[in-house]
LUMLO-290276 format. One record per residue (C-alpha): residue in three letters; chain; x, y, z. Coordinates in steps of 0.02 Angstrom, whole numbers, plus 50000, padded with zeros to 5 digits. Layout:
N
PT   res   chain      xx      yy      zz
PT   Ala       A       X       Y       Z
...
***
This chain:
456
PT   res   chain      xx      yy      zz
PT   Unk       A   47899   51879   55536
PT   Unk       A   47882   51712   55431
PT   Unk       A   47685   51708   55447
PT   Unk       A   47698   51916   55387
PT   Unk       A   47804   51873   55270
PT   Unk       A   47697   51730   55203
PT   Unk       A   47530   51839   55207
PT   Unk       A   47599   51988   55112
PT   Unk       A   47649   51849   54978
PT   Unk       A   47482   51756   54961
PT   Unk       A   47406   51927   54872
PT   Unk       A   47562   51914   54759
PT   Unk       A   47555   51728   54708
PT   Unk       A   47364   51727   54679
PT   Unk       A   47385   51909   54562
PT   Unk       A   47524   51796   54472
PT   Unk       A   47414   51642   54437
PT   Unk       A   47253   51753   54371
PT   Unk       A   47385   51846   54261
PT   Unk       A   47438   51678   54193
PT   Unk       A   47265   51640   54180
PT   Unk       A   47210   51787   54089
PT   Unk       A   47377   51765   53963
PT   Unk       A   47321   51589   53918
PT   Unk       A   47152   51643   53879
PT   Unk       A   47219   51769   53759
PT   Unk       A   47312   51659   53680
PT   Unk       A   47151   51534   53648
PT   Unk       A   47082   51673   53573
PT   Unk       A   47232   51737   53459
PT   Unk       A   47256   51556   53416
PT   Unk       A   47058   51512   53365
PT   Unk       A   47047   51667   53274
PT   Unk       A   47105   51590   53099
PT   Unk       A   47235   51740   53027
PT   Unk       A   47308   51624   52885
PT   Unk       A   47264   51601   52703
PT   Unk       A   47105   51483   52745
PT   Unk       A   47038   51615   52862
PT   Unk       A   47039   51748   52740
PT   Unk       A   47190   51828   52818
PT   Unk       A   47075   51910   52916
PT   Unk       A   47143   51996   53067
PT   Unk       A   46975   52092   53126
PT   Unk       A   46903   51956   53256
PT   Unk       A   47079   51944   53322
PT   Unk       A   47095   52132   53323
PT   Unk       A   46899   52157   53407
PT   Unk       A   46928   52050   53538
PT   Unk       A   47100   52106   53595
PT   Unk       A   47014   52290   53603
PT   Unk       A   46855   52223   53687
PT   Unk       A   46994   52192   53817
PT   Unk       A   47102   52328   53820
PT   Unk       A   46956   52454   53836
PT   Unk       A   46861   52339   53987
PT   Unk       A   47043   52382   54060
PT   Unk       A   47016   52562   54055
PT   Unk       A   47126   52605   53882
PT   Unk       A   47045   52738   53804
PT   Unk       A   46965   52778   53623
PT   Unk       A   47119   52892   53577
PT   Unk       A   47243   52727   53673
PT   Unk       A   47209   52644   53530
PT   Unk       A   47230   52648   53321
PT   Unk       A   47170   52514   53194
PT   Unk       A   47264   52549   53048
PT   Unk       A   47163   52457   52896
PT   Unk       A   47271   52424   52739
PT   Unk       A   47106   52319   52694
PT   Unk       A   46956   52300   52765
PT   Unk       A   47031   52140   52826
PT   Unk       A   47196   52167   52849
PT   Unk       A   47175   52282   53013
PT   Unk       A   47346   52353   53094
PT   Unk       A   47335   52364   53305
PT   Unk       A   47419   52505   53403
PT   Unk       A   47394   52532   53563
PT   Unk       A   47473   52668   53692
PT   Unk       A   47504   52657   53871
PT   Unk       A   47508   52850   53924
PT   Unk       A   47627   52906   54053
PT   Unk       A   47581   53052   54131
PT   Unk       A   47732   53151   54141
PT   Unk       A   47846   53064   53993
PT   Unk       A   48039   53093   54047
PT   Unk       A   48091   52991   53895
PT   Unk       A   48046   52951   53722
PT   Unk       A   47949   52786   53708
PT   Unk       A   47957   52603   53696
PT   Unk       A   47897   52517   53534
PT   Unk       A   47840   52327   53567
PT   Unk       A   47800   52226   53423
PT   Unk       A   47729   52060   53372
PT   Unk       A   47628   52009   53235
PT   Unk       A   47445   51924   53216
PT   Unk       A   47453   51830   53031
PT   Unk       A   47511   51646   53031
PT   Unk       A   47577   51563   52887
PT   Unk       A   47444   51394   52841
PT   Unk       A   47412   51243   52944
PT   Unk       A   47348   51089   52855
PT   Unk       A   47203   50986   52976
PT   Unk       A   47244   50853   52915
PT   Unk       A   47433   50858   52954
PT   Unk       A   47403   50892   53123
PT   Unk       A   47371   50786   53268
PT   Unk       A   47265   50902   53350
PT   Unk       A   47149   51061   53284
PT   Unk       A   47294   51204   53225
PT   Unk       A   47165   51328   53247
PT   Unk       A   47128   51279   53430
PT   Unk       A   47240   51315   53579
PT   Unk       A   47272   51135   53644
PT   Unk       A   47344   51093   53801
PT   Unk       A   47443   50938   53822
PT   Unk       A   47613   50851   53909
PT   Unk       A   47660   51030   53969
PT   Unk       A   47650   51116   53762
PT   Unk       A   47516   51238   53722
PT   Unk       A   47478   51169   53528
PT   Unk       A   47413   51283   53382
PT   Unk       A   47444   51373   53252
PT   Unk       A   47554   51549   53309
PT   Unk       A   47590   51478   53473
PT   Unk       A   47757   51509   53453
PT   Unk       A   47736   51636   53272
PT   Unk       A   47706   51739   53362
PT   Unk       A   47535   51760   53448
PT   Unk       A   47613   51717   53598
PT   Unk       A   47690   51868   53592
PT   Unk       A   47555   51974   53554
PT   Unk       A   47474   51882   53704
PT   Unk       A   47593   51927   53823
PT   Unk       A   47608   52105   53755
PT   Unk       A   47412   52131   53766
PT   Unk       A   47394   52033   53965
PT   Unk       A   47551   52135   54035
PT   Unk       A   47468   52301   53961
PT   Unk       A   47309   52242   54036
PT   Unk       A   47388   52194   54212
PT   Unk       A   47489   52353   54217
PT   Unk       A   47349   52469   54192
PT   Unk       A   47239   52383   54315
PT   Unk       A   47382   52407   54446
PT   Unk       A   47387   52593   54385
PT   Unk       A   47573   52594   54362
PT   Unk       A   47636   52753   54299
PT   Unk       A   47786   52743   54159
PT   Unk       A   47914   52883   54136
PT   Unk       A   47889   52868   53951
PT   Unk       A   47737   52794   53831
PT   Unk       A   47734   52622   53812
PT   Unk       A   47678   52581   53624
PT   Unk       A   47618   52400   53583
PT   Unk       A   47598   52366   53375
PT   Unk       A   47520   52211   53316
PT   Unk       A   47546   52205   53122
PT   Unk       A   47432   52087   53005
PT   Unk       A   47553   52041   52876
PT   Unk       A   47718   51993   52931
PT   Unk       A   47718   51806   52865
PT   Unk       A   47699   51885   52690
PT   Unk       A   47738   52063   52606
PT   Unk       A   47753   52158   52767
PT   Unk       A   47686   52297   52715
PT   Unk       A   47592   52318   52875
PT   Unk       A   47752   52385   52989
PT   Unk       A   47817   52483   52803
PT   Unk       A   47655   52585   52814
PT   Unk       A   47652   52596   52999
PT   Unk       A   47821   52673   52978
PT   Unk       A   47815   52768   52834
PT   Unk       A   47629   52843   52849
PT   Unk       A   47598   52839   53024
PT   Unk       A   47761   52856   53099
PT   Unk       A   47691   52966   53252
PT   Unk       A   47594   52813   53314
PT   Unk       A   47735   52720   53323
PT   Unk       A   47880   52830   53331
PT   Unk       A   48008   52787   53482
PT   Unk       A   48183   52774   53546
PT   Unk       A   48204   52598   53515
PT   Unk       A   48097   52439   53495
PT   Unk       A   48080   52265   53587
PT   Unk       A   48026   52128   53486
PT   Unk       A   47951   51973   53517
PT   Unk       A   47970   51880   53353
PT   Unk       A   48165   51868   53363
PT   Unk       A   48274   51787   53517
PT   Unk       A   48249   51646   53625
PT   Unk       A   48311   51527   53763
PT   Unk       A   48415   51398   53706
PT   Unk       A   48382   51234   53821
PT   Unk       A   48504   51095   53823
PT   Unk       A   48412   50940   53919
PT   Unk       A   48297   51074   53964
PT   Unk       A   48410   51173   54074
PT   Unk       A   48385   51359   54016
PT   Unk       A   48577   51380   53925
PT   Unk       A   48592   51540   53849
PT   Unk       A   48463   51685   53811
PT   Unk       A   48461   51735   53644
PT   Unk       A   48467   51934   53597
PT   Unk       A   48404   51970   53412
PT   Unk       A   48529   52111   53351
PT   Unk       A   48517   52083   53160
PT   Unk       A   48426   51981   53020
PT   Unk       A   48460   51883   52865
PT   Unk       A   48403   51952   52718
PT   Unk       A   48250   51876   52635
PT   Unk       A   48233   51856   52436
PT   Unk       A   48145   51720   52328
PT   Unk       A   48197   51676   52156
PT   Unk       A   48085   51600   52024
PT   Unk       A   48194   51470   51930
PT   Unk       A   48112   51420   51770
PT   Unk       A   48131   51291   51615
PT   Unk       A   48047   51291   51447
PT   Unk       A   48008   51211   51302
PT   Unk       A   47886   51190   51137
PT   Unk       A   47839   51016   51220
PT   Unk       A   47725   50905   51110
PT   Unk       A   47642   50718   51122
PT   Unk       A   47674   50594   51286
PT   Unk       A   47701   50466   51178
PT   Unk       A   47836   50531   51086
PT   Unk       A   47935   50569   51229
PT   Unk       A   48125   50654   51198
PT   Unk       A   48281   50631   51290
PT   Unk       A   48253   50798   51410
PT   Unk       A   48105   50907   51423
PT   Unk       A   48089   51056   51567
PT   Unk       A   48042   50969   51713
PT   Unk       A   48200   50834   51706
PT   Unk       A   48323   51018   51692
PT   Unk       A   48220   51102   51819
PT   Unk       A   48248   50948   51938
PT   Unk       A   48418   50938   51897
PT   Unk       A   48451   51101   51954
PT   Unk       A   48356   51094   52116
PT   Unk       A   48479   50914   52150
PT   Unk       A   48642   51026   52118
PT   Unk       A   48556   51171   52248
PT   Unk       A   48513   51027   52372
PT   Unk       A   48703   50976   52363
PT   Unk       A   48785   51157   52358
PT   Unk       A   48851   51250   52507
PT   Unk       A   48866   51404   52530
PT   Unk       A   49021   51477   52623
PT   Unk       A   49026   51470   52801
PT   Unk       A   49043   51685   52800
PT   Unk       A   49028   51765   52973
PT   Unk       A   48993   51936   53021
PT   Unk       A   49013   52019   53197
PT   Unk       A   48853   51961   53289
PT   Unk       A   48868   51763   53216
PT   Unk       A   49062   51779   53271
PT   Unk       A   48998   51836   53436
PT   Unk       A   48868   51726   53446
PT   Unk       A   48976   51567   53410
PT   Unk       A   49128   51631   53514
PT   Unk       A   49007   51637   53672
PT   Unk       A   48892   51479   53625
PT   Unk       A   49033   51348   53589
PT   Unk       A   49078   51320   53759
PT   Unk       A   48895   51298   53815
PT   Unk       A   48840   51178   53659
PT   Unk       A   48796   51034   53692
PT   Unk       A   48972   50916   53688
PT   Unk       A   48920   50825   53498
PT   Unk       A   48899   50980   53426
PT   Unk       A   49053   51079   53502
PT   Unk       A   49193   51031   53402
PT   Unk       A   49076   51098   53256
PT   Unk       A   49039   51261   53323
PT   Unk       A   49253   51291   53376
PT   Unk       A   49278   51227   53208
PT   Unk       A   49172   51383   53121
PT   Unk       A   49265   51499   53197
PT   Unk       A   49444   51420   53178
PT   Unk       A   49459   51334   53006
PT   Unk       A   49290   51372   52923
PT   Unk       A   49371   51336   52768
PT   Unk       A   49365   51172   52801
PT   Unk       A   49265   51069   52676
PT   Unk       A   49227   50923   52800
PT   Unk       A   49165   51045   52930
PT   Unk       A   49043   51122   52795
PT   Unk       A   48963   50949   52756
PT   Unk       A   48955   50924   52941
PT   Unk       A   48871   51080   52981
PT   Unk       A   48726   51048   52888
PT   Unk       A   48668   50932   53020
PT   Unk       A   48646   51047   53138
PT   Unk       A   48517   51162   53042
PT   Unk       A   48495   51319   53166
PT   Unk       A   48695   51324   53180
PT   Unk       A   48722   51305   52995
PT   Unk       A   48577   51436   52938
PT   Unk       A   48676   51584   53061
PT   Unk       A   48855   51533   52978
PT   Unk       A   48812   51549   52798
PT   Unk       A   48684   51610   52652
PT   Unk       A   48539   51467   52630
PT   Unk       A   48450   51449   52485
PT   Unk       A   48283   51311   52494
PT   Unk       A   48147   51262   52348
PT   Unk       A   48007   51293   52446
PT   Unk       A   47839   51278   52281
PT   Unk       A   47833   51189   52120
PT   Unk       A   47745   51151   51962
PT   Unk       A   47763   51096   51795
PT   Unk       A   47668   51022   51622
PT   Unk       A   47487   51052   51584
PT   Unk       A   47409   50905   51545
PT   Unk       A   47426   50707   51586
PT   Unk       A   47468   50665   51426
PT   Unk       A   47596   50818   51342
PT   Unk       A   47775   50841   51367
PT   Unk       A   47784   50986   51487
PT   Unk       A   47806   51159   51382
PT   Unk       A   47860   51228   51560
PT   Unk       A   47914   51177   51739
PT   Unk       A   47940   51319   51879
PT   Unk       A   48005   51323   52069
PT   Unk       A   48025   51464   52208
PT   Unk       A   48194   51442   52285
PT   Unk       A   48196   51549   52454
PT   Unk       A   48352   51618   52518
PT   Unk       A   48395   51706   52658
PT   Unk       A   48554   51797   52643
PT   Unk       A   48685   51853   52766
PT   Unk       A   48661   52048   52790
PT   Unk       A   48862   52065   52722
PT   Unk       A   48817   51962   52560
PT   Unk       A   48679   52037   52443
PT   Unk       A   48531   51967   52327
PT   Unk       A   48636   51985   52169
PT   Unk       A   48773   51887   52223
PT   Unk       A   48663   51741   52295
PT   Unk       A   48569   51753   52108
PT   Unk       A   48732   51734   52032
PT   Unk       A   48767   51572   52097
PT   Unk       A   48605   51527   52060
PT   Unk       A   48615   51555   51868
PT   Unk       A   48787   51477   51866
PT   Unk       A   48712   51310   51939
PT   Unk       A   48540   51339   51831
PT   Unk       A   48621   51403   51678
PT   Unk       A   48704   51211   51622
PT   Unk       A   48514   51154   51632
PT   Unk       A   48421   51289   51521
PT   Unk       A   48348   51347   51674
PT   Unk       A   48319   51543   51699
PT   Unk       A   48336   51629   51869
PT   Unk       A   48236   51778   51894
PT   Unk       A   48217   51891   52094
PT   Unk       A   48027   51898   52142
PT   Unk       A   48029   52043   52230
PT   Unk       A   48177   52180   52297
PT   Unk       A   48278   52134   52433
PT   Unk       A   48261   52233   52600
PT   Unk       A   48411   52241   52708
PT   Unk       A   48416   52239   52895
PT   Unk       A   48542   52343   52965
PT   Unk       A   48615   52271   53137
PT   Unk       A   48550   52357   53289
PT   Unk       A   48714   52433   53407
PT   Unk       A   48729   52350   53582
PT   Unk       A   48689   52507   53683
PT   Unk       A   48719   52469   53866
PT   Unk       A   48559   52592   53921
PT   Unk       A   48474   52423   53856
PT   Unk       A   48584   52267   53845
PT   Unk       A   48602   52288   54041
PT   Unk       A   48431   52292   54092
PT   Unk       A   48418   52148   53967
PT   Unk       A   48539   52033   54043
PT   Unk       A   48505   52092   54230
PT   Unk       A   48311   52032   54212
PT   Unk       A   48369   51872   54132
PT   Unk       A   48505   51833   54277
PT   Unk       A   48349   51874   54405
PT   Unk       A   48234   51733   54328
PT   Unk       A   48368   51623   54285
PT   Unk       A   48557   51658   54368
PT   Unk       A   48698   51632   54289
PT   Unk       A   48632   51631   54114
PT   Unk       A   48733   51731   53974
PT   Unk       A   48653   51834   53844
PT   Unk       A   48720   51811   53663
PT   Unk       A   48667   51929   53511
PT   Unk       A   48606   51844   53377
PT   Unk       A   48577   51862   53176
PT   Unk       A   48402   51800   53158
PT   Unk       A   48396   51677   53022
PT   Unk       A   48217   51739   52970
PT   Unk       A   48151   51902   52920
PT   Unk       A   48026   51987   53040
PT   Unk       A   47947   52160   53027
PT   Unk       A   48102   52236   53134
PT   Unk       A   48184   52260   52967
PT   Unk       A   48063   52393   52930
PT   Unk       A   48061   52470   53097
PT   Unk       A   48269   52461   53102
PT   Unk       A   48258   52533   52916
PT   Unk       A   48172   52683   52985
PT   Unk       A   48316   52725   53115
PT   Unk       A   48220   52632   53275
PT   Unk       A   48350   52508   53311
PT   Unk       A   48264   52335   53373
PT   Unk       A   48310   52197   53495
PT   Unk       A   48213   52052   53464
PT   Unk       A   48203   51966   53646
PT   Unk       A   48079   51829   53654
PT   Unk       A   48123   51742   53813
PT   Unk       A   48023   51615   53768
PT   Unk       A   48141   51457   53824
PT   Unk       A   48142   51314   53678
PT   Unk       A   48259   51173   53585
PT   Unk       A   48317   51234   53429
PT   Unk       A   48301   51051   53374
PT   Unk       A   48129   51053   53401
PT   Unk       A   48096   51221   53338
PT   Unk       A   47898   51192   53232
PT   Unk       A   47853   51385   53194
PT   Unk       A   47776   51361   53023
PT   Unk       A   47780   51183   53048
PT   Unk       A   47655   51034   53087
PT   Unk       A   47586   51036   53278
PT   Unk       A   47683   51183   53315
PT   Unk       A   47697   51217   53508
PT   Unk       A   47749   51327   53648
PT   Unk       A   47816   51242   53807
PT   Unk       A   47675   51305   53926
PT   Unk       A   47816   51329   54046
PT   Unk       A   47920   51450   53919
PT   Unk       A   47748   51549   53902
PT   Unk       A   47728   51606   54074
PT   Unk       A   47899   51634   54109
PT   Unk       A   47905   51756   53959
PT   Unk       A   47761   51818   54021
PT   Unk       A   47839   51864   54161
PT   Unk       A   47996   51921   54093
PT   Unk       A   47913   52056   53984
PT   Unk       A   47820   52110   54137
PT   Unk       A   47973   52140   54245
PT   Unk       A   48084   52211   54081
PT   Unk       A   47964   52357   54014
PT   Unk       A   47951   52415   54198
PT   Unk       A   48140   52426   54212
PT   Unk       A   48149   52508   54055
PT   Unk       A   47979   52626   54077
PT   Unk       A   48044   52717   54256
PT   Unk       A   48102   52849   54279
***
């Protein structure tokens, strides 16, 4: 019975390890194909190849949609058909653009998947072309198994998420039949927190923080360098950026941050504990605000954050500067709203000269409900691959294209699975990574969850 046993698993174990194999090398590609601002923002080698793969898998001219809001900027949607649909379908998202990586800054090639100490290193690894990796291989190893869904399995890879977005608004506002579905699963919100690299708890993304930028600006008639006077744009400017540096926010918490604190405290590592209890006993406590900021993830769920993020000022080497300007990005808790965060950012600008003015309108994110049909399949494919561990919804601290797709009445679960420390956390960042380990087992999870939640 043992040898049996052992023979029916060899097929098993070798399928596994040419599905990992065939993830990575999806990823190399996603990652080499250079989707940020020095590659033109230019999703159509990314998008060719993925379909060059989906269609040697047997998906179909009328499987798949390129939706083209530029030449360039080329939309991906791709259908797995079931047969005899007893449901409506599954939306899974992810997105293909990456923010910039600087060469130079790096300590290995950001647009080249690089394999080292157990990380996978490039640019998107973990933001989020990992994601659209595991999306595309589990498509791709279903289809060659011919599994049969009970309901269409929809797979949309957008092109500008890192910037306006406006690939998932027209998705869902002109081409809502591609897309259309009961609910959606997305991998650019959740995760694993690891303490000491024991899988802790698995993050479920239920809601989002609101994203805004202000331009805060300071002006003047300026004149000569070498008559310099007492104050001139860019000392106010500067000042106000030191009194935003030093201002908190209140610690403000809604249901899913209550929820998510209440269940993560007694799991926290033990330094950070007697923060976490303290947010949701006293969080009127001034001492515990300054204290919170040390633990960044932690403090960006419990309150509004507001960061400078560009600047610039003066016009010449040798003139008093007639202007000096900064984009302060904020990212506002879903019960708070844009005007109110730009209110306390005139009162702390206003004293300096300094004007505050909102770049663009602010989108909000209503939270998705916890419907059992699929928070249990959820947490009962987590406790397979790793027992015992408790899932926790989560406010996402960033903005992801699931506030368009939750806007248009899909609600969206963003469930990563991809296992990482939220100290180490380098989306956007220099050498950003993906645990190789974290990949597959995502991987994996994805595989296992769809088919719970495509039969019948």
């Amino acid at each position: 019975m043992g040898l049996l046993a052992l023979c029916l698993a060899q097929p098993a174990a070798a399928e596994g390890t040419a599905h990992e194999s065939l993830a990575r090398d999806i990823l190399a590609e996603l990652v080499a194909a250079n989707t940020a601002p020095s590659g033109g923002n230019d999703m159509r080698q990314a998008v060719s190849r993925l379909v060059t793969r989906l269609k040697n898998a047997g998906f179909k001219d009328e499987d798949i949609s390129i939706v083209a809001e530029t030449p360039r900027l080329q939309n991906l949607v791709v259908r797995y058909r079931s047969k005899a649909p007893s449901a409506r379908p599954i939306l899974m998202m992810a997105h293909l653009d990456v923010v910039e990586a600087l060469p130079e800054d790096w300590s290995v090639d950001p647009f080249f998947l690089t394999e080292k100490d157990g990380y996978f290193y490039g640019r998107g690894t973990t933001d989020n072309k990992a994601g659209a990796a595991i999306m595309v291989a589990n498509l791709i190893r279903m289809k060659r198994e011919g599994y049969e869904p009970a309901r269409d399995i929809i797979m949309m890879l957008t092109a500008d998420e890192e910037t306006s977005g406006d690939g998932a608004r027209v998705l869902v506002s002109e081409h809502r039949e591609l897309i259309d579905a009961e609910f959606a699963l997305n991998t650019d919100g959740g995760m694993i927190i690891l303490e000491n690299d024991r899988p802790r708890a698995f993050i479920m993304q239920t809601s989002e923080k609101v994203y805004v930028s202000f331009t805060l600006e300071a002006t003047d008639p300026g004149g000569h360098s070498s008559v310099p006077r007492a104050d001139n744009p860019i000392y106010r400017l500067s000042r106000t950026l030191a009194a935003l540096q030093e201002f908190r926010f209140p610690i403000d918490l809604n249901e899913t941050s209550r929820a998510f604190f209440r269940l993560w405290a007694p799991m926290a590592p033990a330094e950070a504990r007697p923060v976490l209890q303290g947010i949701l006993d006293d969080p009127d406590d001034p001492q515990l605000s300054a204290k919170l900021i040390e633990h960044p993830y932690f403090n960006a769920l419990a309150r509004t954050t507001c960061v400078a993020t560009r600047l610039e000022g003066g016009h010449a080497e040798n003139a008093l500067p007639q202007t000096a300007k900064a984009t302060v990005n904020c990212r506002v808790l879903p019960q708070s709203s844009a005007e109110e965060t730009q209110n306390v950012l005139t009162a702390l600008a206003a004293k300096n000269g300094v004007s505050v003015t909102q770049i663009a309108p602010a989108k909000a994110s209503p939270p998705s409900p916890l419907e059992p049909n699929i928070v249990d399949p959820v947490s009962e494919v987590a406790n397979e691959m790793w027992p015992g561990i408790t899932v926790i919804p989560e406010m996402s601290t960033g903005a992801t294209d699931g506030l368009f797709v939750r806007n248009a009445g899909i609600p969206t679960y963003g469930v990563s699975a991809i296992a990482e420390d939220p100290d180490d956390f380098r989306a956007h960042g220099q050498d950003e990574r993906i645990r190789a380990e974290s990949y597959y087992d995502a991987l994996d999870y994805w595989y296992r969850l769809v088919k719970v939640l495509s039969r019948p």
